[in-house]
N, C-alpha and C positions, 0 to 999 in steps of 0.2 A: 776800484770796482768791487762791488758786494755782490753774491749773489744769496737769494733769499728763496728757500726749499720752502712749499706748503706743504708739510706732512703733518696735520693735527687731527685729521678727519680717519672715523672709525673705518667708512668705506660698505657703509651696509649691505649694497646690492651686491657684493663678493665676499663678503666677508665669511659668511654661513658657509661655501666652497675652501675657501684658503685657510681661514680661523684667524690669517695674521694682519697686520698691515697691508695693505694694496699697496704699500712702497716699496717694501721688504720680496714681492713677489721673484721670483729668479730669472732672469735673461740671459744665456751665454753664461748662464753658471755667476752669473753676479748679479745683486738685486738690481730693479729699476733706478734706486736711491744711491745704490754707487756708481751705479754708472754714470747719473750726472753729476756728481761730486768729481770722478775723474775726467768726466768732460770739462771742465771747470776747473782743475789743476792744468791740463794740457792746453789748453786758453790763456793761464798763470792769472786765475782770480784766485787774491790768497784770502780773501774773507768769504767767508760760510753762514751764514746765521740756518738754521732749518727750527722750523716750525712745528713743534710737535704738541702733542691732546692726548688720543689716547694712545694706550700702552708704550708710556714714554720711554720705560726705561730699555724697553726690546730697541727701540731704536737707537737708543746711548751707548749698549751694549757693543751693535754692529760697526757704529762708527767713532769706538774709542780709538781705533789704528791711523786716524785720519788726525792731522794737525788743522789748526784754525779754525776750528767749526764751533760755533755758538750758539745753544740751544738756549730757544724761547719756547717760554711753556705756553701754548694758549688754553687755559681754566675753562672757559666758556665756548670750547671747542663744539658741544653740542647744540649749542642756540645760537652759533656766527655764523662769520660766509668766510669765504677762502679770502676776503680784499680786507676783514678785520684781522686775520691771523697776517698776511702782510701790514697792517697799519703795525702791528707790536714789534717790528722790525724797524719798518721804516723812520717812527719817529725817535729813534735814536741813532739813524746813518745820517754820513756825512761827505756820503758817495755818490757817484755814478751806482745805479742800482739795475739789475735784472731779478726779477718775477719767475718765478718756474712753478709748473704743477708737478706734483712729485707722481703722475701714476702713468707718466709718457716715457716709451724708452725712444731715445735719440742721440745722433752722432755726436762729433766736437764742433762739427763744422756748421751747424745750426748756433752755437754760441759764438761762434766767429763772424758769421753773416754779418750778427748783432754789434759786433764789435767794429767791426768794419767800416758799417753802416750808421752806430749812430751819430747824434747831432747834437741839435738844442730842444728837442720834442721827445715825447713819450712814441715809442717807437714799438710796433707788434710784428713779428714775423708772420706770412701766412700761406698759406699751399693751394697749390692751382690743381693740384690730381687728388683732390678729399673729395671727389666723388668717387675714384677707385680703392682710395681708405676705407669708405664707407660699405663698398660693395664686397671687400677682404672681411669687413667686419660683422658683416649682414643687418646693416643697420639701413630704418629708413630714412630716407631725406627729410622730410616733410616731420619727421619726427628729432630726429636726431641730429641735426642741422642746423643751421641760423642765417638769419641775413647776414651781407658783409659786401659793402657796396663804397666805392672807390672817386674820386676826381679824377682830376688830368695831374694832379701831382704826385698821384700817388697816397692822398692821406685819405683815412677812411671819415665816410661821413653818413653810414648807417653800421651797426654790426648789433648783434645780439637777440634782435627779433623774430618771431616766426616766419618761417619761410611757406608761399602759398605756390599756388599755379600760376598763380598772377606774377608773384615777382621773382621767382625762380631765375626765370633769365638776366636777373640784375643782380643774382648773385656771385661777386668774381672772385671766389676763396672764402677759406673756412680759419679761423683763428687758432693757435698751436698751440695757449697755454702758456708761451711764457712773454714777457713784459717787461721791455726798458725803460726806464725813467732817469733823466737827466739828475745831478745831484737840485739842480735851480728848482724842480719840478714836484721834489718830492714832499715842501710843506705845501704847498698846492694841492697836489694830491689828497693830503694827509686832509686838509682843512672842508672839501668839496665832500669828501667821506661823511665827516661828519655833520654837514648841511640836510643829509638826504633823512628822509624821514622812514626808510624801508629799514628793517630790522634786518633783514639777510636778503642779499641783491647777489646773483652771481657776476664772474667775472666782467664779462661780454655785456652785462649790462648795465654794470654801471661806467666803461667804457665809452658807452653809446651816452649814457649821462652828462659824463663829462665833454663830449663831443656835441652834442645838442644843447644842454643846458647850458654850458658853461664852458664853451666857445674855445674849446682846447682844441689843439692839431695834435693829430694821432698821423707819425708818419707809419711808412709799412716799409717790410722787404719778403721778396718772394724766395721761397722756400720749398724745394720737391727732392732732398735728400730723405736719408733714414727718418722714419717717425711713425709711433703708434699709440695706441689711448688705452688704457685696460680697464673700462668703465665697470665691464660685470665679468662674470664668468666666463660667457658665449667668447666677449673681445677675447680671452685668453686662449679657449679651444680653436679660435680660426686664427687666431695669431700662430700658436704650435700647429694645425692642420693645413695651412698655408707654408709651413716650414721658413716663414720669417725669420727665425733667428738663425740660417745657415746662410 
């Protein structure tokens, strides 16, 4: 098993606030970044790849004390997407892989879910109380949101889209950010990426991509442990004004 950190991205809507990395940010006195590094030893995933852009070496810096971990530089950090800084991982694994955004802080037991659970599919964990996420975070639905719409097995078969009035009520869960992929899966993956004709597609949608166009099963597992998102600032002040981290 591999897992694969996205840290390449400067993080601009926070950045101006912190000055640093939105990985690097502190939780419980440890950054977002080690915390899922150590989520992920207590798991016993001994491969690390993390993905890093800009100010690469603050982050080389932080986690010289850690074994196994393989930094990919993504160069064209500025003009990709979070699913190109994974393609520079992926096409040189030979594993069972997981996905993570690097600006969530969350438990061990969300990597475990994942483990537990996966299969022979690309597998997304996803939360049924992201509307009380939302409301901790002061974020609107309608903006801040996405479709994420389900079968009777369990696999998703809309995610990513804007969510209206209209289909609100078919929304059952909001996506976490991180992403299993079988090792079978991953030149699949790798090859549908490069089909698309978008220059920069976020997560969630080229997911929906691969599920509409290209007839993939996305299974799911449900998730309402620890978990939060520190998209800007605000996430950060209701995240400490809510007293999350005690």
């Amino acid at each position: 098993m591999k897992l694969i950190i996205l840290a390449a991205g400067k993080s601009s809507r926070i950045f101006n606030h912190i000055k640093t990395n939105k990985c690097l940010i502190k939780i419980k006195n440890i950054t977002i970044l080690e915390n899922i590094i150590q989520n992920s030893i207590k798991n016993n995933i001994s491969k690390i790849d993390v993905v890093i852009g800009y100010n690469p070496k603050k982050i080389i810096k932080i986690l010289k004390k850690y074994k196994n971990i393989n930094f990919i530089e993504n160069k064209k950090y500025n003009t990709t997407d979070m699913v190109y800084s994974s393609i520079l991982s992926l096409k040189n694994t030979k594993d069972d892989v997981i996905i993570t955004y690097s600006d969530i802080f969350y438990s061990a037991d969300l990597l475990n879910k994942i483990l537990k659970k996966r299969k022979e599919n690309i597998l997304v964990p996803y939360s049924k109380k992201w509307k009380k996420i939302l409301k901790i975070r002061k974020k609107d639905i309608f903006q801040d949101a996405e479709t994420f719409k389900l079968n009777k097995k369990n696999q998703i078969i809309e995610i990513g889209n804007k969510i209206t009035k209209s289909n609100l009520k078919n929304v059952e869960g909001q996506f976490l950010g991180l992403i299993y992929i079988p090792v079978k899966m991953v030149k699949p993956f790798i090859q549908k990426y490069k089909r698309i004709k978008q220059k920069k597609i976020q997560f969630t949608g080229f997911l929906n991509l691969l599920i509409k166009k290209f007839k993939f099963n996305v299974d799911t597992v449900k998730y309402n442990g620890q978990w939060y998102e520190f998209d800007n600032h605000e996430d950060l002040k209701n995240f400490r004004r809510n007293k999350l981290h005690v």
